[in-house]
Structures are given as C-alpha cells and as structure tokens.
Biopython code that builds the backbone (N, CA, C, O; Angstrom):
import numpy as np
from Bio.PDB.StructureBuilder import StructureBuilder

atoms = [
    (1, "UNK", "N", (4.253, -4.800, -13.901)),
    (1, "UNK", "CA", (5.251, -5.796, -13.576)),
    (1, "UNK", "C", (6.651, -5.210, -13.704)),
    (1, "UNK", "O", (7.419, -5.249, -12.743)),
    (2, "UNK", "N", (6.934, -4.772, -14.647)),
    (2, "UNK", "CA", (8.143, -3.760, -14.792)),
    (2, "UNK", "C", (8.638, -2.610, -13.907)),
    (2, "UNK", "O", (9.814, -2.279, -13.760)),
    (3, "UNK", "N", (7.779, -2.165, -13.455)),
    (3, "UNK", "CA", (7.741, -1.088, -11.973)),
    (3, "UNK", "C", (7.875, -1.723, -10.800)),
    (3, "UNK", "O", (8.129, -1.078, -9.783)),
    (4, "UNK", "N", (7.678, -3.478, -10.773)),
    (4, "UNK", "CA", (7.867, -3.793, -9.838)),
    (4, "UNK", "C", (9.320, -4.717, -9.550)),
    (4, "UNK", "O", (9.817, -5.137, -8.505)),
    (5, "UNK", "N", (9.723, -4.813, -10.928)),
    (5, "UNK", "CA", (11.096, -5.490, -11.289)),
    (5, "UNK", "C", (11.682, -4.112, -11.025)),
    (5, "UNK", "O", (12.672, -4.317, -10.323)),
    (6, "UNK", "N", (11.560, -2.866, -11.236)),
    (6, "UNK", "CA", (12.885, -1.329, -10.968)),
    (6, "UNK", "C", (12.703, -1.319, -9.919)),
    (6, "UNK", "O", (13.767, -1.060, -9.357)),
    (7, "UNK", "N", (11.740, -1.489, -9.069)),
    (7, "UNK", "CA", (11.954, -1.099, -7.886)),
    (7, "UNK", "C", (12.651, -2.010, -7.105)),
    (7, "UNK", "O", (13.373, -1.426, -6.297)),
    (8, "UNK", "N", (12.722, -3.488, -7.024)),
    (8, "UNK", "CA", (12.875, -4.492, -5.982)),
    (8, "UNK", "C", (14.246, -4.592, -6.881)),
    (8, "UNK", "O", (15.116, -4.772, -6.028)),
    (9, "UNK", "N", (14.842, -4.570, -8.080)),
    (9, "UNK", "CA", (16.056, -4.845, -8.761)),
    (9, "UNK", "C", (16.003, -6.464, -8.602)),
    (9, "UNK", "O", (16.936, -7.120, -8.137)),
    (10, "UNK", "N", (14.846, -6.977, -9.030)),
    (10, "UNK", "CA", (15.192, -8.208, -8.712)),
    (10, "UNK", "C", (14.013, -8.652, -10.281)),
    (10, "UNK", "O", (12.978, -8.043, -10.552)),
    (11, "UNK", "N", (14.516, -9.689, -10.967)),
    (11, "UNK", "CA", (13.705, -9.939, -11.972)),
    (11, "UNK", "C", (12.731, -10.893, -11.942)),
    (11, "UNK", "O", (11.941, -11.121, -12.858)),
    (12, "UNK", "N", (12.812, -11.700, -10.420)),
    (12, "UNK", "CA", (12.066, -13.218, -10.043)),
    (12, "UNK", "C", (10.942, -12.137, -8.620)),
    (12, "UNK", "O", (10.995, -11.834, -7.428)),
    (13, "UNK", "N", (10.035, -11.936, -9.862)),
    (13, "UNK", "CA", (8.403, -12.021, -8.648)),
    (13, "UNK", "C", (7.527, -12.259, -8.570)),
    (13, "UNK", "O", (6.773, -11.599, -9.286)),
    (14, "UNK", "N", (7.080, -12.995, -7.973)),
    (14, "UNK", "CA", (6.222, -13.650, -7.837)),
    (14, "UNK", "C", (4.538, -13.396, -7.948)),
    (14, "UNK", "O", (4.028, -12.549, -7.215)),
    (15, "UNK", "N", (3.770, -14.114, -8.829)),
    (15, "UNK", "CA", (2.826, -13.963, -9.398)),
    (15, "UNK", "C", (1.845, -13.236, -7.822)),
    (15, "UNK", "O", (1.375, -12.098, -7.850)),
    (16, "UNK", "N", (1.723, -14.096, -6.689)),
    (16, "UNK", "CA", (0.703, -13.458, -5.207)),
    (16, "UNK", "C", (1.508, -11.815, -5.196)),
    (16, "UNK", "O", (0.783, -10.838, -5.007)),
    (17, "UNK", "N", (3.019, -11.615, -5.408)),
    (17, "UNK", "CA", (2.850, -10.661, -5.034)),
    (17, "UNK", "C", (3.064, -9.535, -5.567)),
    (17, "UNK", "O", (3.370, -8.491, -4.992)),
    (18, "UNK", "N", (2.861, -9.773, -7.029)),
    (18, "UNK", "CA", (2.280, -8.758, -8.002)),
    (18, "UNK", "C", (0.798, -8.771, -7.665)),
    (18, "UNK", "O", (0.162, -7.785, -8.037)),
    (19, "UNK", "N", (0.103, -9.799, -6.976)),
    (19, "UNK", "CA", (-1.758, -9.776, -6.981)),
    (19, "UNK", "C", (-1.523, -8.505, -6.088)),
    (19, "UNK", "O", (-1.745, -7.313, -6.302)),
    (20, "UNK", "N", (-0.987, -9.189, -4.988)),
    (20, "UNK", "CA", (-1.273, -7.996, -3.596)),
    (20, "UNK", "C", (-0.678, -6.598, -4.011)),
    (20, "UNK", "O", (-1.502, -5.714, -3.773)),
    (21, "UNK", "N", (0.393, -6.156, -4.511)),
    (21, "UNK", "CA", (0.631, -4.976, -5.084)),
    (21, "UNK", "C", (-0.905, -4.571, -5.875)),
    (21, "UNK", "O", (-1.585, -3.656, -5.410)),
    (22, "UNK", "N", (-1.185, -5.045, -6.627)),
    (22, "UNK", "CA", (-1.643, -4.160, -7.445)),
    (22, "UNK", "C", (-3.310, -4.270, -7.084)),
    (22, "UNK", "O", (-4.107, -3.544, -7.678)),
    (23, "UNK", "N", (-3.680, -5.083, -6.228)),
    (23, "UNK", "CA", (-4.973, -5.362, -5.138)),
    (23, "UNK", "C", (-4.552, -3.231, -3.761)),
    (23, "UNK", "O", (-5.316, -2.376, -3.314)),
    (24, "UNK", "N", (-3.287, -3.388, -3.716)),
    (24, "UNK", "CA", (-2.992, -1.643, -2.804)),
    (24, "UNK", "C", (-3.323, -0.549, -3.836)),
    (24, "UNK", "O", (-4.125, 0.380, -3.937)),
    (25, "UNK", "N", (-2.478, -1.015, -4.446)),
    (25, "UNK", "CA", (-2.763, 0.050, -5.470)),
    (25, "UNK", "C", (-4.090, 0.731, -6.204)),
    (25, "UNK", "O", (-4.441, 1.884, -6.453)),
    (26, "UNK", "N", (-4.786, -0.949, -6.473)),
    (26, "UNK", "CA", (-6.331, -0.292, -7.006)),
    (26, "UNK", "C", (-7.063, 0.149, -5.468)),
    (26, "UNK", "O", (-8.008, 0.922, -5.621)),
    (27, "UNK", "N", (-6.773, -0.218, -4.057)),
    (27, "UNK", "CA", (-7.310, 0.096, -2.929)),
    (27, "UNK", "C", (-6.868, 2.037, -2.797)),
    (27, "UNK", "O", (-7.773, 2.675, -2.257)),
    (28, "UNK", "N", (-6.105, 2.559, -3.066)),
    (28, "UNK", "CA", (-5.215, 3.771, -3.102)),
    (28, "UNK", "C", (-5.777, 4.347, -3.908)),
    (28, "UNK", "O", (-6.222, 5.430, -3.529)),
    (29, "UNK", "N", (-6.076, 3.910, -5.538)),
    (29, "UNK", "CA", (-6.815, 4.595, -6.151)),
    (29, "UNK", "C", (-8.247, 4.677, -6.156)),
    (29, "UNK", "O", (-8.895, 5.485, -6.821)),
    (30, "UNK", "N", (-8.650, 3.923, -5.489)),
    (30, "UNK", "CA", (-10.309, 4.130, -5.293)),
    (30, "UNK", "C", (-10.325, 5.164, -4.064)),
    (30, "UNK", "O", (-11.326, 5.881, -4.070)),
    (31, "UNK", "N", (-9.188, 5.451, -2.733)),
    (31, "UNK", "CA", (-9.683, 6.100, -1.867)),
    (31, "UNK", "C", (-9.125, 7.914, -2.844)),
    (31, "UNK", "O", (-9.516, 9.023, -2.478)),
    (32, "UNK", "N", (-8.666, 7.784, -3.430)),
    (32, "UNK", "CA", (-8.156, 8.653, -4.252)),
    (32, "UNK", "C", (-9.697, 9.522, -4.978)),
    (32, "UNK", "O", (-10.362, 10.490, -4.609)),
    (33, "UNK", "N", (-9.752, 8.836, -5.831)),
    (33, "UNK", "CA", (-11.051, 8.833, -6.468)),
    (33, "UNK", "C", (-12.395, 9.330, -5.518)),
    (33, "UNK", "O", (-12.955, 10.328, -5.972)),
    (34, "UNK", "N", (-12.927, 8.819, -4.381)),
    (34, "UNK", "CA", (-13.557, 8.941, -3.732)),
    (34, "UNK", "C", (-13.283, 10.023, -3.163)),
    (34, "UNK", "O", (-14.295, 10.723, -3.143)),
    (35, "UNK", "N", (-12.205, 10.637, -2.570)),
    (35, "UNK", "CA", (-11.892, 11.858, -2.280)),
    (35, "UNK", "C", (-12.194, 13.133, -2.899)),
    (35, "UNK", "O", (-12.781, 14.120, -2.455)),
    (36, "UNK", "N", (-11.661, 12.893, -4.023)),
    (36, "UNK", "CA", (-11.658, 13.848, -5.211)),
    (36, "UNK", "C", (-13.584, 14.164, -5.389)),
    (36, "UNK", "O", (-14.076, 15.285, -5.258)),
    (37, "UNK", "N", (-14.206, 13.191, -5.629)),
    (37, "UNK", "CA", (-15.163, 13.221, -5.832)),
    (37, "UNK", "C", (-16.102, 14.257, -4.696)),
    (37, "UNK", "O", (-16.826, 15.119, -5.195)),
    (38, "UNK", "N", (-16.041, 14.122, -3.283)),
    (38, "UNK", "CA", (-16.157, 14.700, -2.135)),
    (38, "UNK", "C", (-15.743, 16.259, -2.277)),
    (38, "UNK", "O", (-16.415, 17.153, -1.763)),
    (39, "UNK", "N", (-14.377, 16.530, -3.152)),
    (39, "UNK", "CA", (-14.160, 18.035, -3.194)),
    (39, "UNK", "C", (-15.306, 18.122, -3.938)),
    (39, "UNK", "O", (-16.294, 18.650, -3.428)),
    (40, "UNK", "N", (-15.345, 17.698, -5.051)),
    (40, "UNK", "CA", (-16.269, 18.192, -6.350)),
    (40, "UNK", "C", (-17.907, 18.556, -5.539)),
    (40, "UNK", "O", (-18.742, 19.398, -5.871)),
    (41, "UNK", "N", (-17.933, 17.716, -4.565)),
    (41, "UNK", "CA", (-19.697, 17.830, -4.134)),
    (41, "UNK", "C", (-19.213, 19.261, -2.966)),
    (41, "UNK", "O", (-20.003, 20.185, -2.771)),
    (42, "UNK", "N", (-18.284, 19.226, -2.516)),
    (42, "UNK", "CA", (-17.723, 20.488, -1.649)),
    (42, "UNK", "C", (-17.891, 21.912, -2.586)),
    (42, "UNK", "O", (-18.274, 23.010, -2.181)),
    (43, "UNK", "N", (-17.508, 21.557, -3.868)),
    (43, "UNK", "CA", (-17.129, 22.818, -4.754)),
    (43, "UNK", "C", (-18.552, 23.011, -5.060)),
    (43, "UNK", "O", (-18.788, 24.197, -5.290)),
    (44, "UNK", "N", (-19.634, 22.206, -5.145)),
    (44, "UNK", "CA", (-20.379, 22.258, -6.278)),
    (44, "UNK", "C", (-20.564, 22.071, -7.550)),
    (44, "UNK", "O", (-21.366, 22.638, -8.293)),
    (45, "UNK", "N", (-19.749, 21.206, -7.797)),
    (45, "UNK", "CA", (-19.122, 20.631, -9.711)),
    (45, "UNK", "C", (-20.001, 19.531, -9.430)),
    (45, "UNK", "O", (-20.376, 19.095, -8.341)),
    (46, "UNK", "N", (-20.328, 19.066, -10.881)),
    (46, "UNK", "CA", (-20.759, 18.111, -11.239)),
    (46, "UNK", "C", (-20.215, 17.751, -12.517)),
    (46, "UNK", "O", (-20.900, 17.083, -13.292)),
    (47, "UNK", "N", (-18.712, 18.231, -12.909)),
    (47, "UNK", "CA", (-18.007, 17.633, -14.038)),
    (47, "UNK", "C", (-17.725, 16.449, -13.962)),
    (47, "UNK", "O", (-18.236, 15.761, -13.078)),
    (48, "UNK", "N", (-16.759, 15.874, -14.956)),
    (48, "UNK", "CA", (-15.915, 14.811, -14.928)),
    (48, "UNK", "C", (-14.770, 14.873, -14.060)),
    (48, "UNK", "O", (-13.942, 15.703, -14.436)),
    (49, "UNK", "N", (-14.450, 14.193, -12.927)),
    (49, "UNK", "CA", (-12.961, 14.951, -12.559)),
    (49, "UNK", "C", (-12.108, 15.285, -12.986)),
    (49, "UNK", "O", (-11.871, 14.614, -13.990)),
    (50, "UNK", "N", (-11.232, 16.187, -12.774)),
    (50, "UNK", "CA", (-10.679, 16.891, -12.944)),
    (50, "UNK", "C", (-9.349, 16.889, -12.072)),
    (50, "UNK", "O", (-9.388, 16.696, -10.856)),
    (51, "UNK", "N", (-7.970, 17.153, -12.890)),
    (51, "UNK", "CA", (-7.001, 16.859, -12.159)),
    (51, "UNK", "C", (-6.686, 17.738, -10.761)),
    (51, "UNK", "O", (-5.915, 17.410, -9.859)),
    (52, "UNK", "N", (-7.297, 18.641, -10.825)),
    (52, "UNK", "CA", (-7.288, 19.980, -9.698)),
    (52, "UNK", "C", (-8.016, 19.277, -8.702)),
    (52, "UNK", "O", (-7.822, 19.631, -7.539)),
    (53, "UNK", "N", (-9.285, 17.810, -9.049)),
    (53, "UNK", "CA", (-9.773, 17.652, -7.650)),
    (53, "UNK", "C", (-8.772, 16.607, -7.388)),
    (53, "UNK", "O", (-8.652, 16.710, -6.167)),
    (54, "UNK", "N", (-7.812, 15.470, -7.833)),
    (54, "UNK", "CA", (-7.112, 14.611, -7.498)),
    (54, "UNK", "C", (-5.814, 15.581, -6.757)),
    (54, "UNK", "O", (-5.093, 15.336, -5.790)),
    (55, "UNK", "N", (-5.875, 16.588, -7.540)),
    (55, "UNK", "CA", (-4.532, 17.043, -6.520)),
    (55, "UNK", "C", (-4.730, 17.390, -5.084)),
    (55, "UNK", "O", (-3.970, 17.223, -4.130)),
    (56, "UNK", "N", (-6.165, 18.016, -5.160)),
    (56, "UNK", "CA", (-6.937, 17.893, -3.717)),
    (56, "UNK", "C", (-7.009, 17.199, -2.910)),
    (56, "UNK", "O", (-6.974, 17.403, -1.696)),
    (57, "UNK", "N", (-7.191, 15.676, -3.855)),
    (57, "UNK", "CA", (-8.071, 14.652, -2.718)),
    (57, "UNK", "C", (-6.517, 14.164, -2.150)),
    (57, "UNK", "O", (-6.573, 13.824, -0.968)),
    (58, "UNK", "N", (-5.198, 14.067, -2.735)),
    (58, "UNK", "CA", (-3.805, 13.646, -2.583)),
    (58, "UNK", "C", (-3.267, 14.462, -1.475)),
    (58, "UNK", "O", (-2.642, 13.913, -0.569)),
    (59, "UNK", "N", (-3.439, 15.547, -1.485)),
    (59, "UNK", "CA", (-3.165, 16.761, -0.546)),
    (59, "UNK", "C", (-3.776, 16.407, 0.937)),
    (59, "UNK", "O", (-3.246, 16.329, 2.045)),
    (60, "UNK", "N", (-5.319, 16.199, 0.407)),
    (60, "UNK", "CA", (-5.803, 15.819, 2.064)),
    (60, "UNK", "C", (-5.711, 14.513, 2.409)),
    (60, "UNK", "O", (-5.848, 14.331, 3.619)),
    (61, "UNK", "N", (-5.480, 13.298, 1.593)),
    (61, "UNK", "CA", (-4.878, 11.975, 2.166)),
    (61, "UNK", "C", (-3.627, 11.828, 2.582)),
    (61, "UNK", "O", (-3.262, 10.737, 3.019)),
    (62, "UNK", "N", (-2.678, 13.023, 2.504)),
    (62, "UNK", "CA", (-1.046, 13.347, 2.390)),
    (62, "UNK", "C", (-1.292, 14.199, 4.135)),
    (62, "UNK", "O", (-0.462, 14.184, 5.045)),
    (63, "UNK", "N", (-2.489, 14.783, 4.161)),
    (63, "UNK", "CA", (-2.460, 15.479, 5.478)),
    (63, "UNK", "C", (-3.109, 14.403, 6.502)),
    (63, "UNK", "O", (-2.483, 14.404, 7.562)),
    (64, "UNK", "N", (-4.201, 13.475, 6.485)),
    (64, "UNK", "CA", (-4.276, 12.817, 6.535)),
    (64, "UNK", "C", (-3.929, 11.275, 7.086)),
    (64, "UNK", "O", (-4.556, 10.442, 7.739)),
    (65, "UNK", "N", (-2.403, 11.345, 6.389)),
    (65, "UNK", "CA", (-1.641, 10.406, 6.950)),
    (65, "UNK", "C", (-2.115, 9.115, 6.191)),
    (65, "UNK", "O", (-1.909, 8.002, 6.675)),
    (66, "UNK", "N", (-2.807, 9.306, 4.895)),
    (66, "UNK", "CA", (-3.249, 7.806, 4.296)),
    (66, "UNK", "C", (-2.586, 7.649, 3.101)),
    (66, "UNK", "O", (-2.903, 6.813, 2.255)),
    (67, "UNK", "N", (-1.220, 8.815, 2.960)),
    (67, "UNK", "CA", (-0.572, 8.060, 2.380)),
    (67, "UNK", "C", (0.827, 7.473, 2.569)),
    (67, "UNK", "O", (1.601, 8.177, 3.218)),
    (68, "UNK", "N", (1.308, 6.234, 2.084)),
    (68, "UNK", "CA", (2.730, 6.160, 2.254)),
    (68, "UNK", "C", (3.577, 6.967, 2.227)),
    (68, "UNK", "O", (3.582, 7.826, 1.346)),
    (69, "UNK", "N", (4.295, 6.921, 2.956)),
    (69, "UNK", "CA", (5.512, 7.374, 3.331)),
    (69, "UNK", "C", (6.901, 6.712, 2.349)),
    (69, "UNK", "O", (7.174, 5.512, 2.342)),
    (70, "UNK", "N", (7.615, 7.692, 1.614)),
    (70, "UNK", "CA", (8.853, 7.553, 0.982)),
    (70, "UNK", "C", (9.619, 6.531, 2.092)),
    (70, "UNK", "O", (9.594, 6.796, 3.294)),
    (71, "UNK", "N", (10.406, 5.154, 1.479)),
    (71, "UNK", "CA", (11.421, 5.309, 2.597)),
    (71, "UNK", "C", (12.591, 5.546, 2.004)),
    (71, "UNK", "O", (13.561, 5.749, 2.735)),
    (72, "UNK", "N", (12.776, 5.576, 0.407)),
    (72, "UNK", "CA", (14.407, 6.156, 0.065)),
    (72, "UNK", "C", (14.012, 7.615, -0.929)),
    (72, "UNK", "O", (13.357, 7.643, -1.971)),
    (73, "UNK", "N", (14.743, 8.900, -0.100)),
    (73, "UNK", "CA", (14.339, 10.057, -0.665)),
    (73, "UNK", "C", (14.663, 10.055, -2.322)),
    (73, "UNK", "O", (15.238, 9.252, -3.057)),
    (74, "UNK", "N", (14.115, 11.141, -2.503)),
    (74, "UNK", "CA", (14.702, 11.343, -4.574)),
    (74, "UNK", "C", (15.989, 12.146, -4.144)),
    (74, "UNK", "O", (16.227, 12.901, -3.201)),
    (75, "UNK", "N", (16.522, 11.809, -4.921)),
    (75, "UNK", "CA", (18.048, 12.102, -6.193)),
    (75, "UNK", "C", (17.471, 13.389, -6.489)),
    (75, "UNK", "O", (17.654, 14.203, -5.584)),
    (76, "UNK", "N", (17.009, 13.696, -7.205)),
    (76, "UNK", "CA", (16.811, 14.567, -7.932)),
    (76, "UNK", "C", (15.564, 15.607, -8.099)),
    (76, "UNK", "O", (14.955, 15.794, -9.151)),
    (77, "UNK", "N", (15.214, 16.481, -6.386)),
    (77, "UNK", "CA", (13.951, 17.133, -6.696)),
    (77, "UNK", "C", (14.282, 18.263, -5.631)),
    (77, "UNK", "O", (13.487, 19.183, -5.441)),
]
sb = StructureBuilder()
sb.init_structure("model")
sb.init_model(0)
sb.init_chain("A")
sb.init_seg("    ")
for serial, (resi, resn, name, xyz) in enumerate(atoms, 1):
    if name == "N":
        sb.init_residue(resn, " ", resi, " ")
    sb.init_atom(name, np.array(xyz, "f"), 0.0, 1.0, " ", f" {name:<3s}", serial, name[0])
structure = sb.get_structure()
C-alpha cells in the first residue's frame, strides 16, 4: 500500500485498486517463477531456485516484451 501511495503521490486509494495492482503483480510473479523454473529444467537443476534462474527468466520476459515498460526514466542509474 505504501508503494502505491510513492508512486501515485496521492494518499486516497482505493481498496479495488490496490486488489487489481496486486492481482498484476502476483500475475508477473507467477510468469516470473514459471520461467525461471523452465531454465532450471533447460540447465538440468533440480534445486531450489535460485536467483541466477530469476535473472534469466527476467532477461527473457524483458526480450520477450512481457515486461512493462518504464514510463518515467531513473534519476539516478
């Protein structure tokens, strides 16, 4: 809720659309997850994941095109 008050600068939000935020978000992290998982059967692992396969599975949803797009760049990178 707080991430969603810094971002909008607004302190009035509304209960549906904190649902639907965070209804994308767990949708983002499951295709996340599922990805990652796909390297691991690619690699041949059968660990716990591992942050090396999320950086993977981010990389190819980033090539992909399944993930959002920035629309105000960083300050500072």
């Amino acid at each position: 809720m707080q991430l969603l008050v810094s971002i909008t600068g607004s302190q009035k939000i509304s209960m549906p659309t904190t649902i639907v935020v965070s209804g994308i978000a767990k949708m983002f992290v499951g295709e996340l997850v599922e990805t990652a998982r796909v390297v691991m059967t690619e690699r041949r692992e059968s660990d716990p994941i591992r942050p090396s396969h999320i950086r993977e599975a981010y990389r190819r949803l980033k090539l992909e095109g399944r993930v959002p797009k920035r629309s105000v760049p960083r300050l500072f990178c």
